[in-house]
N, C-alpha and C positions, 0 to 999 in steps of 0.2 A: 845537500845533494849535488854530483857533480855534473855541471850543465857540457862538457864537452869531456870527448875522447878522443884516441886516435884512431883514425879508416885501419885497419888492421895490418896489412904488412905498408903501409904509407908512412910519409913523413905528416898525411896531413891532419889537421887535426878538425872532428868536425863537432855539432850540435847533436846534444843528446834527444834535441825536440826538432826535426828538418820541418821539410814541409812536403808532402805530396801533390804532386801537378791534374793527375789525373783528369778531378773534376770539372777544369779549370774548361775542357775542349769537349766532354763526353761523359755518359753512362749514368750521370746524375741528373738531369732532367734541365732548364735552359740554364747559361753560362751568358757571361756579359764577358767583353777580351777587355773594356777599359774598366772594370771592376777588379778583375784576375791581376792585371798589373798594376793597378794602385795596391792590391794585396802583396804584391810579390816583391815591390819597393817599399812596401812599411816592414817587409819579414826580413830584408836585409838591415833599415836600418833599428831592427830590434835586435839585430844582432847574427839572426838566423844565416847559417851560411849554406847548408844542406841541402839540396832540393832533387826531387825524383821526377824521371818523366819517363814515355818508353815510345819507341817510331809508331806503335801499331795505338797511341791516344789520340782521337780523331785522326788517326792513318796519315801523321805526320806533322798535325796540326797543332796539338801541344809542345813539341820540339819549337816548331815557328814562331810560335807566343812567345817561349823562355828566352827565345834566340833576338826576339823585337826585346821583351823586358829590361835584358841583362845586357842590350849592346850600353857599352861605356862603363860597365860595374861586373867586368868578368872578374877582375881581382877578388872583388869581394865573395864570390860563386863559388861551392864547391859542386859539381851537376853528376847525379850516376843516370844515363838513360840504359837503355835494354834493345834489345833483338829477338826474333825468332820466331813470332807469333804474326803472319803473313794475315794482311788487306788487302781487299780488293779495291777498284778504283772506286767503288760504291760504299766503302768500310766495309764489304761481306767478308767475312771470316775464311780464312783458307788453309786453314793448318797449321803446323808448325815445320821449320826450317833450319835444320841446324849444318847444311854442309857449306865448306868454307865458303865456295865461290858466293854461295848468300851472305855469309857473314861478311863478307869484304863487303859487296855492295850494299850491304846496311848500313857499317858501319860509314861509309863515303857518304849516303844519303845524310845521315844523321850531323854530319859534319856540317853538313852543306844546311841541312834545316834550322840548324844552330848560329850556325857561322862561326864556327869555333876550327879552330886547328887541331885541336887535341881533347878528347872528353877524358873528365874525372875515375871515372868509376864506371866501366861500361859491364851490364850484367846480360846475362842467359837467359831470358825471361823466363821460359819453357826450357825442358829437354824436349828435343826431336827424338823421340824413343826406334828413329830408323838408323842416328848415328854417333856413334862410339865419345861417350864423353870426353875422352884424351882425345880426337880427332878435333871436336868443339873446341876443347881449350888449346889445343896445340896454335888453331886458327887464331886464335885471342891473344893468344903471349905472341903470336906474332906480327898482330897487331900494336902489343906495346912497342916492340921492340924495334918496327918503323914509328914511333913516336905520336902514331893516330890516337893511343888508348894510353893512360898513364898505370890505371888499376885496372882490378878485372873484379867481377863479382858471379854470384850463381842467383837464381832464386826458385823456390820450391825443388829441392830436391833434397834424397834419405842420405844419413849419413855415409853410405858404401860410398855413392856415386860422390858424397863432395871429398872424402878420400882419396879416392881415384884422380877429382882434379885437382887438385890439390898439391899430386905426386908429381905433376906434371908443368902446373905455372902455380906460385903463391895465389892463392885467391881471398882477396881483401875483404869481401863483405859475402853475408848468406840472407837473401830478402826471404822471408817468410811469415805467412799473414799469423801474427798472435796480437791475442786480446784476454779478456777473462773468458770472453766465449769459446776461444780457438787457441786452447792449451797444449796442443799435440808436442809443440814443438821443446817441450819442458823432459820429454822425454827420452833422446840421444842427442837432440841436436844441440841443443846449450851444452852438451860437454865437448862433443866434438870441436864448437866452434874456440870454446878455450885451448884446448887441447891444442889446437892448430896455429890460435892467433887470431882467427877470422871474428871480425866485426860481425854481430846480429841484428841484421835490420829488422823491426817489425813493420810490417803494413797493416794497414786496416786496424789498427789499436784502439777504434773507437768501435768495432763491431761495424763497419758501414753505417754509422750514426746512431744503431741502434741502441747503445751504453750510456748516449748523450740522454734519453727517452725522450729526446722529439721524434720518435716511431710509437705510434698506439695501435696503428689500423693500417691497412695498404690507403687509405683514404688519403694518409699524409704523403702520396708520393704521386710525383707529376706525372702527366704521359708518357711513357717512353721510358723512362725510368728504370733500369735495370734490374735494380731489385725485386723489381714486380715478377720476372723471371728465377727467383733466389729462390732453392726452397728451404731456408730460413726467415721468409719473408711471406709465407702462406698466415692466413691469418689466423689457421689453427697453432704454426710457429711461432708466431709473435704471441697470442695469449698465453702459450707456456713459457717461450724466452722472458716474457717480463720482469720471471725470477730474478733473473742477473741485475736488473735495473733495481729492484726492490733495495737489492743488499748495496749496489751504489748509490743509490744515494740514500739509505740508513746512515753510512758514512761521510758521505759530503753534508748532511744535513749535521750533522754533529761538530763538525770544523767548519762551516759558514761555508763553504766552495762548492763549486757545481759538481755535478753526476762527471763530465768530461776528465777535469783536473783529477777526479780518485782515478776514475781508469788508467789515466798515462802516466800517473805516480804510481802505481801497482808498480807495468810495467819496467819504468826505469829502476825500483824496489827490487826486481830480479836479480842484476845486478850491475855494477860499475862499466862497463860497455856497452851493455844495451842500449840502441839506439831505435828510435821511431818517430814514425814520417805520416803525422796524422795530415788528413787532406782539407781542405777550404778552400772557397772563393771568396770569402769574406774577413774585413779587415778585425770583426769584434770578436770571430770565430777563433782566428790566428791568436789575437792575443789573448784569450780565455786560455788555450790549447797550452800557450807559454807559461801561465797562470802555475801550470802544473807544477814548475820547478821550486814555488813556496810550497806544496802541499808535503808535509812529512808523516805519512803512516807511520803509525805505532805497531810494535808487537803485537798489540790489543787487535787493532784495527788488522790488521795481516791475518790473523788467527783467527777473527769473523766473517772475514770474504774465505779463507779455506774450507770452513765450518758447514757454512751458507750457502756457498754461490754452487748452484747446481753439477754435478760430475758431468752431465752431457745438456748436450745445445741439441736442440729438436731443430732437425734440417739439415743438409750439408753443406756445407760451403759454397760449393758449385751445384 
């Protein structure tokens, strides 16, 4: 299986298995900062070069962490943060934001939370559905083009609109959440993104942990906890989503490997560029998650998760 690709219209080349920052500051219940980077220094030197973050993860706070992490091992880093999804000073949510004079000062902020002179991969977190995609990316290429942004990426958005940006600046990567749960994207967007060039990020590859089945109950989630808001995480959802877990690990049980390692072996199984960015704070977690790149599905095995694993996820996303 091949463990790297290239960023899509990039010279660089990255990890088929990155890492996700997210949880590292927020939305998954308490976080430790000198845990997160004794993580994020074992995932480099496993090799891992990948890493995701976005200004609105603790409202600027996960930027801060990568930016403490990584001083002295930028070489080793390839970093894509995001835009567009406005905090309050309190984290309260404020919408979305896609016109330039915001994207300039995000992207300055982000600079600055980093300490970096130039990010890797900066994406669109959101569309602001008040302004014109080409006005968004026109902002963004011209952000490479003063040197602040190397690449450019989108994330969740339908084939037309990455079209459109597309026509406009090369756009390197397309973030969009798939798993076994969350297949949607099997259905224009994987041709589009060949079609174009454009790298496939997965998020969420592990279902928000629930594919690992350390989810049985909302019992298993701390206070505060985000999911607890998911309605994929009602506990009428989770007794029907189980299915999914059933059929993982029928197949991990059969090859000795965990429920985790089938899941991001599927995904990488999709095909040769696919790239995904499962999340941890933990060091035994990262390297299971790595695990993946021994696991080889079979025909056999591929043919049973299709068979098996349910046509719809009870709950939506959001």
């Amino acid at each position: 299986m091949k463990r790297t690709t290239t960023l899509g219209h990039s010279t660089l080349t990255i990890n088929r298995i990155g890492l996700g920052c997210m949880g590292m500051s927020e939305f998954y219940g308490t976080f430790d900062e000198t845990e997160s980077i004794k993580t994020l220094h074992k995932a480099i030197d496993l090799g891992v070069n990948f890493f995701d973050t976005a200004d609105m993860y603790g409202w600027g706070a996960n930027e801060r962490l990568l930016g403490k992490a990584f001083k002295g091992r930028w070489e080793e880093v390839i970093l894509a943060t995001k835009f567009a999804v406005m905090r309050g000073p309190n984290g309260e949510f404020l919408g979305l934001n896609g016109k330039p004079e915001y994207i300039r000062q995000a992207c300055e902020k982000s600079l600055t939370n980093l300490g970096i002179e130039a990010i890797d991969l900066y994406y669109m977190h959101r569309k602001d559905p008040k302004v014109e995609i080409e006005e968004i990316v026109g902002t963004m290429a011209e952000l490479v083009s003063q040197g602040k942004v190397k690449y450019i990426g989108l994330s969740e958005v339908d084939p037309e609109t990455l079209r459109r940006a597309h026509a406009v600046h090369p756009i390197s990567a397309l973030q969009t959440e798939y798993s076994l749960w969350s297949r949607e994207p099997e259905k224009e967007l994987f041709d589009v993104c060949k079609e174009l060039g454009i790298t496939f990020v997965a998020y969420s590859p592990l279902g928000r942990g629930f594919l690992t089945g350390a989810i049985k109950s909302r019992a298993d989630f701390e206070k505060g906890d985000f999911r607890l808001n998911n309605p994929r995480f009602t506990d009428e959802a989770i007794n029907k989503n189980l299915k999914f877990v059933e059929i993982v690990d029928r197949i991990a049980q059969s090859k000795g490997v965990t429920k985790a390692q089938v899941a991001l072996a599927w995904i990488l199984s999709q095909n040769d560029e696919i790239t995904t960015i499962p999340g941890t704070r933990k060091i035994h977690r990262l390297e299971e998650n790595l695990g993946a790149f021994n696991v080889e599905l079979t025909q056999e095995d591929m043919a049973i998760i299709e068979e098996h694993v349910p046509a719809v996820t009870v709950g939506e996303r959001y």
